[in-house]
N, C-alpha and C positions, 0 to 999 in steps of 0.2 A: 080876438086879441087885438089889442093896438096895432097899428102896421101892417098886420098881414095883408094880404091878400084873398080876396073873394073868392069860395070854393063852392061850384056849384056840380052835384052828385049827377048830374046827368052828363053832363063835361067830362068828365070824370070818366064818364060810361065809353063814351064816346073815343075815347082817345086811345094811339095806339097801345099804351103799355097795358089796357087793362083795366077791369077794376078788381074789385078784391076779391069777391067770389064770381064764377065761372058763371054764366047769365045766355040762356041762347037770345040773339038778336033776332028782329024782324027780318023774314025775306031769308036767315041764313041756314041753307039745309046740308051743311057739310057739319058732320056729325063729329066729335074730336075720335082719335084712333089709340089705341093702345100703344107703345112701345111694339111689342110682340107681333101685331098687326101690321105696322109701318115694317118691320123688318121680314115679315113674310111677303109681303107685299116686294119690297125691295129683290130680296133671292127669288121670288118669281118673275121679275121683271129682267133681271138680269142671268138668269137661268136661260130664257126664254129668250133673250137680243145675243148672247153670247153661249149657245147651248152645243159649238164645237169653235173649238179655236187652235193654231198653233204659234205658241210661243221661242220665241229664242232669244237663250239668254245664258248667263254663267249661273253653276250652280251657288249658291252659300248657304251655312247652317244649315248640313244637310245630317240626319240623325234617325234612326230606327227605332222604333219601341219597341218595349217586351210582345207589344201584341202581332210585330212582324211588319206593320206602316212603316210608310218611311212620310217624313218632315221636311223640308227643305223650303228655301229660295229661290227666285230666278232673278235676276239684276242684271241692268245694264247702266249705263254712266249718266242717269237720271229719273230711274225709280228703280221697284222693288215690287215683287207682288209674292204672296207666301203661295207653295205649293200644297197636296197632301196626293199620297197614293199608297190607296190600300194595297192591303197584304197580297192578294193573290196578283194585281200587275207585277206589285215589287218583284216577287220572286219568278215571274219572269224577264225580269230587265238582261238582257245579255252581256251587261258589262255591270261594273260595281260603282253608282254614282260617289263620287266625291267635290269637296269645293273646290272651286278652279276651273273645271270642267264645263266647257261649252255644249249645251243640248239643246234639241229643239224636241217641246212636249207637248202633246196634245191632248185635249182633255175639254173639261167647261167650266168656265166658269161658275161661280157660288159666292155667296156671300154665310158668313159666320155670326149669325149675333149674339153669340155669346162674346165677341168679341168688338164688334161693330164693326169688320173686315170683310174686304172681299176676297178671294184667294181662287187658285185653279185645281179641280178635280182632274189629278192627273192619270191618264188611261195608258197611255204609250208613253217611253222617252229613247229619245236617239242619240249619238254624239252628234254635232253640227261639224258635219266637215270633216276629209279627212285629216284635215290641220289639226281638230282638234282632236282626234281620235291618236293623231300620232303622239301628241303632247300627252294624253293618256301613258297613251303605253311607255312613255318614256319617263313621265314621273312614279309608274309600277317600278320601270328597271329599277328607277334609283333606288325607290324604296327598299327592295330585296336586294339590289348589291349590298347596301348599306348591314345587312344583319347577315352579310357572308353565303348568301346561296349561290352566289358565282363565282366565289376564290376556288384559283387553280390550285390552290392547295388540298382541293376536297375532293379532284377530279382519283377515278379508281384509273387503276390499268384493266384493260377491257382481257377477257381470257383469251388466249392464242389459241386455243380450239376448243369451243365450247361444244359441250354434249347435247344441250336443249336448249334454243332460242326459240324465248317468248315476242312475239311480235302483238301490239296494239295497234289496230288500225279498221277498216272498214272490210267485210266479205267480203263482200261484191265488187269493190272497187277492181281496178286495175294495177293499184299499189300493193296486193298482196300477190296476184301472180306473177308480178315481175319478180318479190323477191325470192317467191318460191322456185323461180325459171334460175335465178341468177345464182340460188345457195346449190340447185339441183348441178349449174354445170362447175359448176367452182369445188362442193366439199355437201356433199348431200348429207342433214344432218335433221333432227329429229326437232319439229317446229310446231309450236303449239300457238293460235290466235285468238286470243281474248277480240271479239266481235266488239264493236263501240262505234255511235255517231262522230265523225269527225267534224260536223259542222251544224250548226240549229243549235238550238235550246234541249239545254241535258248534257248537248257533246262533252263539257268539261268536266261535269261531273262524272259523266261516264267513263275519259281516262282518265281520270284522275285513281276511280275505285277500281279502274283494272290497271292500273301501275300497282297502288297499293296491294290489288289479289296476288300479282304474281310474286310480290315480295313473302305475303303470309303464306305460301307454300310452304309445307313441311318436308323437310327431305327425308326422302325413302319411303314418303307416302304413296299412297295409291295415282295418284299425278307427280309424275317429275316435276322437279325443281326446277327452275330453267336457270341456265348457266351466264344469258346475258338479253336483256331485252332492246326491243325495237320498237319507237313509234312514230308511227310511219304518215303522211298523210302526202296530197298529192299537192299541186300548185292552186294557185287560185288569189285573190286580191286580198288584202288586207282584213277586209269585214269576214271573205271565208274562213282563214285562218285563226281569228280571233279567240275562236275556242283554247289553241296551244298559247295564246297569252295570258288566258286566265291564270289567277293567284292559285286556285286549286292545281290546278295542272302541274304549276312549277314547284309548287310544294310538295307533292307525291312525286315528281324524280327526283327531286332535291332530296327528298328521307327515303328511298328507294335503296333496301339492301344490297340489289343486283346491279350490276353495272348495266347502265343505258344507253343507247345510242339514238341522237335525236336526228329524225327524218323526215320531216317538214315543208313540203313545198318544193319548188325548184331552189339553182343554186343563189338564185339574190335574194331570195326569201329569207328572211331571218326570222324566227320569232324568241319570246324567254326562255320555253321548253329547251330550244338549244343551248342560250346561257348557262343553265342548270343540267342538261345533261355532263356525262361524262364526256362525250362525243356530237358530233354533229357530223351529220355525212350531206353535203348536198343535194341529195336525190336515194329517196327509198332505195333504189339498184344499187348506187354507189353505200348503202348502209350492209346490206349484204355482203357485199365484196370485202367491206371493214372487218363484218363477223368472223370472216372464215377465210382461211389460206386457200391457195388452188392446192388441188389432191395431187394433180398432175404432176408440179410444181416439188411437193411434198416428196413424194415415188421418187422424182430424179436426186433431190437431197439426201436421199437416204441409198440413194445407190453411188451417188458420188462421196458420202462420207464411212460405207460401206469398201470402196475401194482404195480410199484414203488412208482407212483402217488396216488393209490386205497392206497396202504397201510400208504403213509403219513398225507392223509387225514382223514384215521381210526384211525390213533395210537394214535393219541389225545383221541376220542373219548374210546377207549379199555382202556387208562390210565385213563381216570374219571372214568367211570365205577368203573375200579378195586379201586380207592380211594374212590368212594362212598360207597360201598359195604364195605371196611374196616371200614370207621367210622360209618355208619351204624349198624354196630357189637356193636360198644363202644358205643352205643347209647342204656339208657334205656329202657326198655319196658313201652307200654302205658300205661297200669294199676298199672305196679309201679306208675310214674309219677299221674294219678291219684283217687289213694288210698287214702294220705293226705286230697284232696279236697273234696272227695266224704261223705269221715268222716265229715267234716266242715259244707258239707251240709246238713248230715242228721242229727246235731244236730241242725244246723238252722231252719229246719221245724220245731221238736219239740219242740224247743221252740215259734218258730211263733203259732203254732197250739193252744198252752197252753195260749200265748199275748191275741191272736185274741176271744179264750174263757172267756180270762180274764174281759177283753176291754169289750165284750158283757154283761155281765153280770151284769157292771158298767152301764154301756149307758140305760140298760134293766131299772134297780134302779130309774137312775133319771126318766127317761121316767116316770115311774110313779109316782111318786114327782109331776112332772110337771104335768100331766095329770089331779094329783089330783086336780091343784090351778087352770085349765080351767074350771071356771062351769058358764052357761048361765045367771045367777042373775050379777055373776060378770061383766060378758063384758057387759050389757048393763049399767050396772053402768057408768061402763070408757068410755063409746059411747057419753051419757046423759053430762057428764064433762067435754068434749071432744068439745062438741057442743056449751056450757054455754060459753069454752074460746075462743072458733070464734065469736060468738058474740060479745063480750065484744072489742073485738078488732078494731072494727069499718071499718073495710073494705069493703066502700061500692062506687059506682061507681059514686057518686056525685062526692065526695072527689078525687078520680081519673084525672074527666072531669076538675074540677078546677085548679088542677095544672098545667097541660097539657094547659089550658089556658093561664095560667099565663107566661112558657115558653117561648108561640109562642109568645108574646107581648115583651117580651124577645129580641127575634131573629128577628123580624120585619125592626129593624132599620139598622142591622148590613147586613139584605138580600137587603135592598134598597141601601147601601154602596159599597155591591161586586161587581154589573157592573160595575161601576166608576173605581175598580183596575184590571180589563181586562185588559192588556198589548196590546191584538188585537185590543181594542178599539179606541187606536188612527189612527191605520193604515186606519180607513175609514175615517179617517179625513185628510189624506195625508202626515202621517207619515211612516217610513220605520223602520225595524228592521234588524241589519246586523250580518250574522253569519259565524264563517271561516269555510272552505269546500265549496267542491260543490254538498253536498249533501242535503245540507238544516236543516239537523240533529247536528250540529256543536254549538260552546259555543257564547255566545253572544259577540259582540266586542264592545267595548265604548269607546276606544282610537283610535287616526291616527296611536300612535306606534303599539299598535295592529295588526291596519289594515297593516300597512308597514311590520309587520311577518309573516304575513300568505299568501303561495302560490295561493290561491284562496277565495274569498267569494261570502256569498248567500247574498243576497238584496231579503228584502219579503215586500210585497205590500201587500194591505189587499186584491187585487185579486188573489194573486199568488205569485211568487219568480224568480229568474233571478240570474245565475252565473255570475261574473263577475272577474276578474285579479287588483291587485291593482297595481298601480304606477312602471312601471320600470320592471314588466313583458311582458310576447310576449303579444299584442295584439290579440282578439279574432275578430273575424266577430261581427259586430256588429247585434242585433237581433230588430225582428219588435215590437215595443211597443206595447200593446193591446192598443185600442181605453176605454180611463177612462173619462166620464162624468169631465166637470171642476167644481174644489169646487168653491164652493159659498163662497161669503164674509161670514167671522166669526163676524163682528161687524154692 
């Protein structure tokens, strides 16, 4: 073309960019690589320069998959480099990674080409520092304040003598015979111990599933219920403790039926387990002592409120007393009292004595007055005129028998009249009498309106009686007639 410039294909060849198709050159035995190759190459090289390393850094984008890996970052204030760790480190990590969190992880390096990254195959992780381990557990507390597992509103009242205390804690340790030593001298009482690591890997799970055992207890099952638990561990620094600041942990006292008492470490020791119990006792010993009253303690209360009782039910009795015995004072003497009377009555004798002399003496007088006008000539006089006027009087049993005649002649016509107004005497002529009830005992009826009010009647024959329903009542079974002789013509 006009203008251009001279193009010569060997130039061309020659020059950095290339030329158009791929051409091996003289002299050059570096063969071109694949993608896949260059990137095997690269994660061997770097596997192999970097094949343990530990990093420290803050976690970020930290995420688990369904398959149980976990994902994550590590960053600091001028790069970034992605992590991965499989399933079986993850679920031993001792704490629960989050972002924010300062760790140091150990592991190797790798590179990804399906990504064209390099990244750290993570083996181990730690928290870096106890600075950061405490910023940990301090962004947990928040977290579970915040959704109420520490309001004092949720705390139980612990029971005032519990029949079976469950204790969590270790066998072997020395934190379970102290508190066996301390319920034995205080309130010796029936104590069941769920066994559990208190510290290593597992330990949280472990109380965690025996807070919740003793909660599934069935009461009046074959293992008592226990009335209040204990879990107990002994002192030791923050990383030993750690277990009782697990999420698990403080969730299973938190949902715990039974009332808890957390026992945790010495007295500066704090962990969340205590947050969320009901209770915290300073020291395993002192969680005992919380449990149970002294016995000893108990006996003098009951002998002091026993005597309390003796004197409350006296002092009534000691107050009448002394108010009886006061008025009693103000109270006359008996012979005062009767002096008056005694005078009254020994003039009453004397004078009765004097009456009754009197009276006699009277009675004595007539007596013989009378006596004198009793003399034998006399009463037969009054016998003799006595006798004259029955006579005279004519009472004699003719006179008697005639009247008495006269009567019955009397009564003759009016005795031949009474059968005739027998009212039964029709009925054997085939008359009936009806009466309301069905007892027979009932008033006579002589109207239909009658018979139409009354729930029941008797019908009486002159052989007997028969209940019967009037008009418009339930029908009764009808009964068998006695067999009655037919009357005869009247005419």
């Amino acid at each position: 073309m006009p203008g251009s410039l001279p193009f010569d294909d060997d130039d061309a060849a020659d020059g950095p960019a290339g030329g158009l198709v791929a051409k091996a050159r003289g002299g050059d035995n570096a063969a071109p690589l694949s993608v896949s190759e260059i990137s095997a190459l690269l994660k061997r090289t770097v596997e192999d320069r970097f094949g343990f390393v530990r990093l420290r850094g803050e976690l970020s984008g930290v995420k688990r998959a369904a398959s149980g890996h976990l994902y994550c970052a590590l960053k600091d204030e001028k790069a970034v480099i992605d992590g991965v760790m499989w399933r079986g480190g993850a679920q031993r990590l001792a704490f629960r990674p989050e972002d924010g969190i300062e760790v140091v992880a150990s592991g190797k390096l790798t590179t990804y080409p399906g990504r064209s990254k390099y990244q750290i195959v993570i083996e181990a992780m730690e928290i870096a520092g106890e600075g950061a381990l405490l910023a940990l557990l301090e962004k947990l507390r928040l977290r579970l304040a915040a959704e109420g597992l520490f309001d004092a509103t949720r705390k139980r009242e612990l029971p005032y003598l519990p029949r079976v205390i469950g204790v969590v804690t270790s066998p072997t340790g020395a934190v379970i015979r102290d508190i066996l030593h301390r319920l034995d001298d205080r309130f010796p009482s029936h104590v069941l111990v769920w066994p559990v690591l208190v510290q290593g890997e597992g330990a949280a799970a472990q109380v965690a599933q025996a807070v919740r055992g003793f909660s599934g207890i069935a009461p009046g099952g074959p293992v008592p219920r226990p009335d209040l638990v204990i879990v107990a561990r002994g002192g030791g620094s923050i990383e030993d403790l750690w277990s009782f600041n697990e999420e698990a942990v403080v969730r299973a006292i938190a949902e715990s039926t039974i009332p808890v008492i957390s026992a945790v470490g010495h007295e500066t020791d704090t962990t969340l387990a205590d947050h969320a119990a009901d209770r915290r006792a300073p020291t395993p010993t002192a969680a005992a002592e919380i449990a149970v009253p002294v016995l000893a303690d108990l006996l003098d209360q009951l002998d002091e409120l026993a005597l309390r009782k003796r004197r409350c039910a006296l002092r009534p009795v000691s107050l009448g007393r002394e108010r009886l015995e006061a008025r009693a004072q103000r109270l006359p003497k008996a012979e005062t009292l009767l002096q008056h009377a005694a005078q009254r009555l020994d003039d009453a004798s004397e004078r009765l004595r004097r009456a009754l002399r009197d009276r006699a003496a009277v009675q004595r007088e007539r007596l013989s007055a009378t006596t004198a006008k009793l003399s034998m000539p006399l009463l037969r006089h009054r016998t003799d005129l006595a006798r004259e006027r029955l006579e005279r009087a004519g009472l004699r049993p003719v006179l008697l028998e005639r009247r008495m005649q006269t009567a019955r002649q009397s009564l003759a016509p009016i005795g031949r009249v009474l059968p005739q107004l027998d009212p039964r005497l029709p009925l054997e002529r085939g008359f009936a009498l009806i009466r309301s009830g069905s007892s027979g005992t009932g008033n006579l009826v002589r109207t239909r309106a009658e018979a139409a009010g009354e729930a029941a009647l008797t019908i009486e024959f002159g052989d007997g009686s028969i209940a019967v329903a009037p008009a418009g009542s339930p029908a009764r079974p009808p009964r068998s007639k006695p067999s009655v002789p037919r009357q005869g013509d009247l005419f």
